[in-house]
N, C-alpha and C positions, 0 to 999 in steps of 0.2 A: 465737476458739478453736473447734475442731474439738468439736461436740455429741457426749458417750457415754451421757448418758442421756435418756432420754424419759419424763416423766413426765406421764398422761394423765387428768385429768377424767372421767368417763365421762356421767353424766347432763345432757345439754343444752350434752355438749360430744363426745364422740366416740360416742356412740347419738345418734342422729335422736329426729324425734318420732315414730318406730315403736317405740323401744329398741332401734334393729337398729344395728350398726355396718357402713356401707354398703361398696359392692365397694371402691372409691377408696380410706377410711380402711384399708380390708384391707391391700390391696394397699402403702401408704405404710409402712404399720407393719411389713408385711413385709420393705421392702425396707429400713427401718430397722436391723431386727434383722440381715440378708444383710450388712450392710456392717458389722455388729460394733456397731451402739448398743445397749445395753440400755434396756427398753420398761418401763414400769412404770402398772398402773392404780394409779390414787390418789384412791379415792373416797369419798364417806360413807356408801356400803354396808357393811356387813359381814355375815357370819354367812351365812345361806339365799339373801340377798339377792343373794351374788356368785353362784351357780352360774349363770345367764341368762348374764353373764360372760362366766366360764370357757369356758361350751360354746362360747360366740363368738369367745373369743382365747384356745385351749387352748394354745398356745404360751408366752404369758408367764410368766415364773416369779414376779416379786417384785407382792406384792398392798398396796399401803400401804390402809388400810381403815377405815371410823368415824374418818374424818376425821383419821387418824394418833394414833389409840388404838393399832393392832396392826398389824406388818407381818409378812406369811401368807410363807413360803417357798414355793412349791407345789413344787417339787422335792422340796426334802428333807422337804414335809408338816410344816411345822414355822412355831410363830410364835415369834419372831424381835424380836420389840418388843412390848410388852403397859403399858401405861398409865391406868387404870380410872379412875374419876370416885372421889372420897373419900366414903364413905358421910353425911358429913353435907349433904356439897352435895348431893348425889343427892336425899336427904331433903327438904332448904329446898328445890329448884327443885321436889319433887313437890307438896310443899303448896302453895303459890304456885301452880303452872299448873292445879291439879286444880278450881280455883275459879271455871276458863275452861269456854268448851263448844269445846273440844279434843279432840284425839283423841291421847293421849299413850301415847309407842312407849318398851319397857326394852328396851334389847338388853346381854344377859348374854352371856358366853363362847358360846352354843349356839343360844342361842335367843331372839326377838324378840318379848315380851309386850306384849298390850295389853289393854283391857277390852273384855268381848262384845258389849257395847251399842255401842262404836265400832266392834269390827269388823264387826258386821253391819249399821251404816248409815256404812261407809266412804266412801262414795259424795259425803258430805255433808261429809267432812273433807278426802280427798284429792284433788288434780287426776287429774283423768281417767285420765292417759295411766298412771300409778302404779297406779290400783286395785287392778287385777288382780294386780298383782306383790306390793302388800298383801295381797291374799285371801290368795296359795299362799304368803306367807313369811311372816308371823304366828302366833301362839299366844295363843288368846282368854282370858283368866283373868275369872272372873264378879270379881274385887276384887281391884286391882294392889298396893293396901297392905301385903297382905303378902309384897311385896317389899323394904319400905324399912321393915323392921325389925331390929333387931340382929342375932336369929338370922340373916338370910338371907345362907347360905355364898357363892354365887355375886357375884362383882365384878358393877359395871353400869359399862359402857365407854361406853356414850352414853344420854344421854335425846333423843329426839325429840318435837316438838310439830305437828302438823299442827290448824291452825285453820278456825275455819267462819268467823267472821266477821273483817274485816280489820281493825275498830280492833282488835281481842285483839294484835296484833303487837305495837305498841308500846306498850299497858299492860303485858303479861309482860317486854316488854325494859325497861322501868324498872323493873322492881321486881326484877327479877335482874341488874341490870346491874354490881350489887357484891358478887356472892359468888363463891366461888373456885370459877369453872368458864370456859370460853372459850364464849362464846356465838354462831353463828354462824347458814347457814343455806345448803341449797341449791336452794331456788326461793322463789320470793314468797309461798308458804302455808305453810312451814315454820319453825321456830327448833328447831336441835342445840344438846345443851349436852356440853363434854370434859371434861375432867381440864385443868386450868388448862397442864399442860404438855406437851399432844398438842394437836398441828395438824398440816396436811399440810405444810408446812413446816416444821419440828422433823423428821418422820420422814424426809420425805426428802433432808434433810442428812443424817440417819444414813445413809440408804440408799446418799447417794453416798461417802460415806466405807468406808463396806463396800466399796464396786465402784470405789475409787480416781479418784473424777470430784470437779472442785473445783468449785463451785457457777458458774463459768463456764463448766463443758462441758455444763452441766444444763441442760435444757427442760421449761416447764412450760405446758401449757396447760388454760383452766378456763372457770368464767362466772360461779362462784357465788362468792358471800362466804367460803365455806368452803376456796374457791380462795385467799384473797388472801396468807395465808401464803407459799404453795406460791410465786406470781407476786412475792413481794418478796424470794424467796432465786435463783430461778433467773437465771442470765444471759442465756437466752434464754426472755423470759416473755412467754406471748402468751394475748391473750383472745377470745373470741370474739365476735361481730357482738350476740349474744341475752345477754351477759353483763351483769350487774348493776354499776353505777357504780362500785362499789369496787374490781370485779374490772377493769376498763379501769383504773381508776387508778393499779393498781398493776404492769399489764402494761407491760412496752419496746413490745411489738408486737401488731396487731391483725388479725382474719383473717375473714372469712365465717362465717357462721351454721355451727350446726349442723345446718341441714337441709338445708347446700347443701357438705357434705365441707368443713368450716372447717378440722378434724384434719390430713385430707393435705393440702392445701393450703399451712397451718403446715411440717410437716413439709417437703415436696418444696423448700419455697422455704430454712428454716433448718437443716435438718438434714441435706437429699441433696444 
């Protein structure tokens, strides 16, 4: 069947390791939308994080975001899906990870909390190519605790953990591997945790139910674990060359890195 929708990975799947989305992926996406597919980024950004984005694909309208927590209208400026973590699981995964030397990210409706001691030695928690994009979309709180008290009015749509040391990976993923949150991740230094029923696959079946596309006109491409939802609903699911095991696993098709236009490539060969 004929692809209408496009659904795009963006970190280590359609950005390079500049964060830039190169002329090629431009140009494929472009010529995607020209023929009538709708384009959709679908990624674990959300909040300050998307505007880099934005200003790169200000054409897109539908934004699936934090890993299919909330999908952003940009048209009509409006979200459109909103799915938040349950304030107890929020609570159980902060106590549990706060006991690692982590660097753990709240992202609320607005804004993207972390402690000042992380974010002023970022350096030591995030992969490189990230930093910077940590420094400008971040909000330092000297004590993230009180966050995860009863009073606090604001939902938390995702917890983030960016690690320093690599055995921390899979002592936090045992010991949260049974409370109600989806546990995922989108590179090797990280673990997201959701609302046990957001993933980028759950949204973007809604999304293509909105836009009248049955999940065989749907394309999705990714690399990360937090991809694999997304790669085990779409018809045409494809992964990229730099993509992590699960994310091949679960793709039909597989394409060139991300540093060598993997996106249009995908695209030109399944979609045009």
């Amino acid at each position: 069947m004929a692809v209408k929708l496009i659904a795009l990975d963006m970190d280590g799947t359609t950005l390079n390791n500049e964060n830039i989305v190169s002329q090629r992926n431009h140009a494929a996406i472009h010529r995607a939308r020209e023929k009538g597919i709708a384009v959709a980024v679908c990624t674990g950004r959300c909040n300050t994080e998307l505007l880099p984005i934005i200003n790169q694909l200000p054409d897109i309208r539908y934004f699936i975001n934090g890993n299919g927590c909330k999908i952003y209208d940009k048209q009509a400026d409006k979200t459109i899906l909103s799915d938040p973590l349950s304030f107890s699981a929020a609570n159980t995964i902060y106590r549990i990870v706060r006991e690692y030397p982590v660097m753990l990210e709240v992202y609320t409706n607005e804004q993207i909390y972390t402690s000042r001691s992380c974010y002023e030695h970022a350096v030591k928690y995030v992969p490189k190519q990230f930093v910077q994009l940590v420094k400008d979309t971040r909000t330092p709180l000297d004590n993230l605790k009180a966050l995860f008290r009863q009073d606090w009015q604001k939902p938390i749509y995702k917890l983030n953990a960016f690690f320093y040391q690599s055995d921390n990976y899979e002592d936090i993923r045992t010991k949260c591997k049974d409370l109600p949150a989806i546990m995922t991740g989108s590179t090797e230094a990280n673990l997201e945790f959701n609302s046990m029923t957001a993933s980028k696959g759950t949204a973007l079946s809604k999304l293509a139910q909105m836009l009248h596309a049955a999940a065989d006109e749907v394309m999705a491409i990714g690399d990360g674990s937090n991809d694999v939802s997304m790669l085990e609903y779409a018809g045409y699911s494809v992964a990229m060359a730099n993509a992590v095991f699960e994310a091949k696993k679960a793709a039909k098709y597989s394409t060139v890195s991300n540093a060598d236009d993997g996106v249009a490539i995908a695209i030109e060969k399944y979609a045009l």
